[in-house]
DRENDREN-945052 format. One record per atom (N, C-alpha, C): residue in one letter; atom name; z, x, y; residue number from 1. Coordinates in steps of 0.1 Angstrom, whole numbers. Each point is the difference from the previous one (the first is absolute). Example, Ala and Ser with C-alpha at 12.3 -4.5 7.8 and 13.67 -1.06 7.14 Angstrom:
<atoms>
- A | N | 78 | 132 | -57 | 1
- A | CA | 0 | -9 | 12 | 1
- A | C | 0 | 9 | 12 | 1
- S | N | -7 | -4 | 11 | 2
- S | CA | 0 | 9 | 11 | 2
- S | C | 8 | -8 | 11 | 2
</atoms>
This chain:
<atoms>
- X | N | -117 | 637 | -558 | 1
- X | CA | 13 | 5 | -4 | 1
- X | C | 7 | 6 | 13 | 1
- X | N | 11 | -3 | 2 | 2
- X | CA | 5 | 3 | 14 | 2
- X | C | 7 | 16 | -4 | 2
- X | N | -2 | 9 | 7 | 3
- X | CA | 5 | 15 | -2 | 3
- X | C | 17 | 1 | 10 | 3
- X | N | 1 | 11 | -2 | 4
- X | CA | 13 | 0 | 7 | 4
- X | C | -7 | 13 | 5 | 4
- X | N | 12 | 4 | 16 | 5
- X | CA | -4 | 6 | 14 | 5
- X | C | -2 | 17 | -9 | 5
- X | N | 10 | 1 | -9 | 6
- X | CA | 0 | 13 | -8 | 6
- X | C | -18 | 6 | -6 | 6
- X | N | 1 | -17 | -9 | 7
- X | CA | -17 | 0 | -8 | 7
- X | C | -8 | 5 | 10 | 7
- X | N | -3 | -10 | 11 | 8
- X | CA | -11 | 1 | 7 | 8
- X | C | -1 | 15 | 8 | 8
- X | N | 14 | 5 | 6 | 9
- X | CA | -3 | 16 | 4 | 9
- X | C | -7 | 11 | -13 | 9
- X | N | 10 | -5 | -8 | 10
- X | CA | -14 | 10 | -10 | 10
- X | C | -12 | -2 | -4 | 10
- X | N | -3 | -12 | 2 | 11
- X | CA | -16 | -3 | 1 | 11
- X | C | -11 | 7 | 8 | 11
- X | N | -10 | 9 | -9 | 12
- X | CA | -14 | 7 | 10 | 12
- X | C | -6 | -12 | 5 | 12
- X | N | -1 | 10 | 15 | 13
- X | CA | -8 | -9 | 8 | 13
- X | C | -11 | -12 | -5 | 13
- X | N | -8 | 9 | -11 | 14
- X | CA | -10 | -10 | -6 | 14
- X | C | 2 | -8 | -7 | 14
- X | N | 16 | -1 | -7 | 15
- X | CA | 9 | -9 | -7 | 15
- X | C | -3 | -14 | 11 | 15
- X | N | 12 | 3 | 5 | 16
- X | CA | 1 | -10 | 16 | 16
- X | C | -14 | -3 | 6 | 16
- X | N | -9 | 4 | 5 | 17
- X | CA | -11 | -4 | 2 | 17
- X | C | -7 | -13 | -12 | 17
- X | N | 1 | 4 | -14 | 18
- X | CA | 1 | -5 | -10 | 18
- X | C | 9 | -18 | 0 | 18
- X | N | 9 | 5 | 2 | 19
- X | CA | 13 | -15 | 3 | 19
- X | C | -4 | -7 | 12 | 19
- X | N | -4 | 7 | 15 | 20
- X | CA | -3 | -8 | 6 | 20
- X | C | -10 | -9 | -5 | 20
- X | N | -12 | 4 | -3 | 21
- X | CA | -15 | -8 | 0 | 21
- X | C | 3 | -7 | -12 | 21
- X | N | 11 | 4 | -11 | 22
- X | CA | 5 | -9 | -10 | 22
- X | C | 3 | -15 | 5 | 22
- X | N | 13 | 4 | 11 | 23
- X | CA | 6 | -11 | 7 | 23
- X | C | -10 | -11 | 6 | 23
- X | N | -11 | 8 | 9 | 24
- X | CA | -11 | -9 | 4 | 24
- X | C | -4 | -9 | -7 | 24
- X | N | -7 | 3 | -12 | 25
- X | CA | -9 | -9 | -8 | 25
- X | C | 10 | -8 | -5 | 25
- X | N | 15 | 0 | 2 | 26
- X | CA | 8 | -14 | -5 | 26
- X | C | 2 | -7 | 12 | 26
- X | N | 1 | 4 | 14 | 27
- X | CA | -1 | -3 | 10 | 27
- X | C | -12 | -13 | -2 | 27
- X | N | -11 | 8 | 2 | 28
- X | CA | -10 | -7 | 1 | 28
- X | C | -4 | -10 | -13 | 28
- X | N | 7 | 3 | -12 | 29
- X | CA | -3 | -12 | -11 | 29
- X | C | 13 | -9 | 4 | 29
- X | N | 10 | -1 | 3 | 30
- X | CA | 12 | -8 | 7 | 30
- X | C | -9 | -6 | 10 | 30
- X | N | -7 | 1 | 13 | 31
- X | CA | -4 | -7 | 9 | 31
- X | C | -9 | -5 | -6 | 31
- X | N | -12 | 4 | -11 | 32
- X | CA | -9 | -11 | -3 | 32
- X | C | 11 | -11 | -8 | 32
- X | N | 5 | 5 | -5 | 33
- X | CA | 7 | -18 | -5 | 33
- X | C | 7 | -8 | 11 | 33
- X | N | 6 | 6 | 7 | 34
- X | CA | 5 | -6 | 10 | 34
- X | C | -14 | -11 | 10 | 34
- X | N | -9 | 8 | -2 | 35
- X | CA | -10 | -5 | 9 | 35
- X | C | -4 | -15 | -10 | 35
- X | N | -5 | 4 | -15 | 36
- X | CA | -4 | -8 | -5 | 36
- X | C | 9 | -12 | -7 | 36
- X | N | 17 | 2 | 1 | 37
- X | CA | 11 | -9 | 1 | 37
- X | C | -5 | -12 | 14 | 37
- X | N | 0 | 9 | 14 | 38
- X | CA | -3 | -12 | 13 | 38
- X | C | -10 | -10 | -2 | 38
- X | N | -17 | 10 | -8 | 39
- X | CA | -9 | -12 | -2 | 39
- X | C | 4 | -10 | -11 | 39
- X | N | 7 | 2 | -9 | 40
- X | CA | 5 | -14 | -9 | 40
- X | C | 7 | -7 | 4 | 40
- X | N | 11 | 4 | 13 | 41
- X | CA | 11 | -9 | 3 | 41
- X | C | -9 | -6 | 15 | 41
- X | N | -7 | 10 | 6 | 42
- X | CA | -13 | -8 | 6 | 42
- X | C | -7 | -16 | -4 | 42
- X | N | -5 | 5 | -9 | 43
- X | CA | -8 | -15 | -12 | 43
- X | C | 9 | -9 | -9 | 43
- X | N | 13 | 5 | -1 | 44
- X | CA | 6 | -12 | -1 | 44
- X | C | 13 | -10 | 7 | 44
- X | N | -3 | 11 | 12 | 45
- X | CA | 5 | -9 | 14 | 45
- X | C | -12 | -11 | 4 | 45
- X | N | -13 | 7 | -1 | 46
- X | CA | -11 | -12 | 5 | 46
- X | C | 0 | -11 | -11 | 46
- X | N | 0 | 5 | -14 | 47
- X | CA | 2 | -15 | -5 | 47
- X | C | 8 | -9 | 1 | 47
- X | N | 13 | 8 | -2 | 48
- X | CA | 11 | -9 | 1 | 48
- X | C | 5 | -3 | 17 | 48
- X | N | -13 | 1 | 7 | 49
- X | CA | 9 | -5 | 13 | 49
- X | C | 3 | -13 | 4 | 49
- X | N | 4 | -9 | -4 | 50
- X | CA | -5 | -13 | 2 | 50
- X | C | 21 | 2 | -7 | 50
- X | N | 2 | 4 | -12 | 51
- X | CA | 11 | 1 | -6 | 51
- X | C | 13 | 11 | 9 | 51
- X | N | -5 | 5 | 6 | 52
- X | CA | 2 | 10 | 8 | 52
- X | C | 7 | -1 | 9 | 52
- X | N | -12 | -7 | 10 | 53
- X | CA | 3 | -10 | 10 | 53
- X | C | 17 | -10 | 0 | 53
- X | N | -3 | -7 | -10 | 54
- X | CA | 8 | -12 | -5 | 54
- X | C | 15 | 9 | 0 | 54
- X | N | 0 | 6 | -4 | 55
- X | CA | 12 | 7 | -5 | 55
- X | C | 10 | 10 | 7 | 55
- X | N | -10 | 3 | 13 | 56
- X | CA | 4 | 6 | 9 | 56
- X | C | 6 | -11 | 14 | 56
- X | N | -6 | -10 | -2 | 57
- X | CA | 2 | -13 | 9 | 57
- X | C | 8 | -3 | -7 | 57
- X | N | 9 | -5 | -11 | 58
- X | CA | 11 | -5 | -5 | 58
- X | C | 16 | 5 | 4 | 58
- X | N | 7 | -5 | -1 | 59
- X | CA | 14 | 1 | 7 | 59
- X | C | 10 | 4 | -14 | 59
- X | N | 6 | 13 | -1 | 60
- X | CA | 5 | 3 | -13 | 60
- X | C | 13 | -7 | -1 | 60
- X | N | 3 | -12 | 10 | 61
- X | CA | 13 | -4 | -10 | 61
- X | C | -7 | -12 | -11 | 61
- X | N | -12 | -5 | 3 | 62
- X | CA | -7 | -9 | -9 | 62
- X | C | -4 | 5 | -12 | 62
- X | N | 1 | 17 | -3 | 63
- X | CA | -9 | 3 | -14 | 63
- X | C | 10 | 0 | -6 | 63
- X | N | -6 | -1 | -12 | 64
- X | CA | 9 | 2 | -16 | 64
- X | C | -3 | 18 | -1 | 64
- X | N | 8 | 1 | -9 | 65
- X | CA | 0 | 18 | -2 | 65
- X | C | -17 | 0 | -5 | 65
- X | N | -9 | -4 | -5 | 66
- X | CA | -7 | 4 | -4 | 66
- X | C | -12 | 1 | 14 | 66
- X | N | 0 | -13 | 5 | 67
- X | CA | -4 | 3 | 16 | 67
- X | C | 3 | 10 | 12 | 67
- X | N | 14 | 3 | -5 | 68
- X | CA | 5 | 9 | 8 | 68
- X | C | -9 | 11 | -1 | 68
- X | N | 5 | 0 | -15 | 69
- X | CA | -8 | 15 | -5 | 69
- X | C | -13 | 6 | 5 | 69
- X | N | -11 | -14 | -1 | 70
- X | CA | -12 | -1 | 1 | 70
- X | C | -2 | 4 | 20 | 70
- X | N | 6 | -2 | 7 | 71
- X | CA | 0 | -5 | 16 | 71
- X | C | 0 | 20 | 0 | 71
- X | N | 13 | 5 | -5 | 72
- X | CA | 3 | 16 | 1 | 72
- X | C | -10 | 4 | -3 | 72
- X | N | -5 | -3 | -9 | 73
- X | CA | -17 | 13 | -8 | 73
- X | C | -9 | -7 | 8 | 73
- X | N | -3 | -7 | 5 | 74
- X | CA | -7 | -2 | 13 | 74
- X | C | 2 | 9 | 6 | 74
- X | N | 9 | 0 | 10 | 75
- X | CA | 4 | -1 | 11 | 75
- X | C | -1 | 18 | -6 | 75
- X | N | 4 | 5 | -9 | 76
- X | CA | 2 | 20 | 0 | 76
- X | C | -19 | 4 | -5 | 76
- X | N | -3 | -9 | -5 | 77
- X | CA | -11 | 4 | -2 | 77
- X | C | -14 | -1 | 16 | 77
- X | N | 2 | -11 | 3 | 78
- X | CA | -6 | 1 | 18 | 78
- X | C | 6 | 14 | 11 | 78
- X | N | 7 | -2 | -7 | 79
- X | CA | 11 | 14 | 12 | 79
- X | C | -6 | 12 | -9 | 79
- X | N | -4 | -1 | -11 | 80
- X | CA | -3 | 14 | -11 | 80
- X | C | -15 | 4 | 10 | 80
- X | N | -6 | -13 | 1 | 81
- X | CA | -16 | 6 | 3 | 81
- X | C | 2 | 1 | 15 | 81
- X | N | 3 | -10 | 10 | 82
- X | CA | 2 | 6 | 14 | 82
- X | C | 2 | 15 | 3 | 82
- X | N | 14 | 2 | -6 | 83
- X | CA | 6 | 14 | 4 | 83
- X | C | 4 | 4 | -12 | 83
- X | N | -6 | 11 | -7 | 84
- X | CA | 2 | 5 | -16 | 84
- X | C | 9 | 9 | 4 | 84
- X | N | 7 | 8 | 9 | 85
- X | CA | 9 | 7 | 5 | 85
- X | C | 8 | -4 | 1 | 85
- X | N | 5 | -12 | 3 | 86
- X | CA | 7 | -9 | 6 | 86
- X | C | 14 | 1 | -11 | 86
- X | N | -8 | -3 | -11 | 87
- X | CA | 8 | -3 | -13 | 87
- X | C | 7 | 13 | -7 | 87
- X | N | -4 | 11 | 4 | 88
- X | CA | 5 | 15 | -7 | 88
- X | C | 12 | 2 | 8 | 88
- X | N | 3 | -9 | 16 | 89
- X | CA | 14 | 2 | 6 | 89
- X | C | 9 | -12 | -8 | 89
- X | N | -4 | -11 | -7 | 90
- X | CA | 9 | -8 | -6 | 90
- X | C | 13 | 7 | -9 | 90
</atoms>
């Protein structure tokens, strides 16, 4: 729950001490998904590399919208696992 600058000054120390280590453990359950998001887009860049490949070597005035489509979720999901930072400046 986000507090306002008012809330948080009247908060005892032990309060806030409290919200921090709160914030942590969402911290830290946010990066385990994050982490375990890369290993599935990991394992299914290895399967589908072969489809991957193809699609990234294709020339987008030749696809149909559905290829198109297919070429972009490629192409954002390889850029997702390279640089997972990359994408929170989009």
């Amino acid at each position: 729950m986000q507090r306002t600058k008012e809330q948080l000054q009247e908060m005892t120390h032990d309060e806030l001490v409290a919200r921090v280590l709160e914030m942590q453990d969402i911290l830290k359950e946010g990066l385990a998904v994050r982490d375990q998001l890369h290993v599935i887009l990991n394992n299914l860049l290895l399967v589908k590399a072969n489809e991957v490949e193809r699609y990234a070597e294709l020339d987008q005035d030749g696809l149909d919208e559905d290829g198109l489509e297919l070429k972009r979720a490629w192409a954002l999901a390889r850029r997702a696992v390279s640089n997972p930072y990359g994408l929170t400046k989009l």
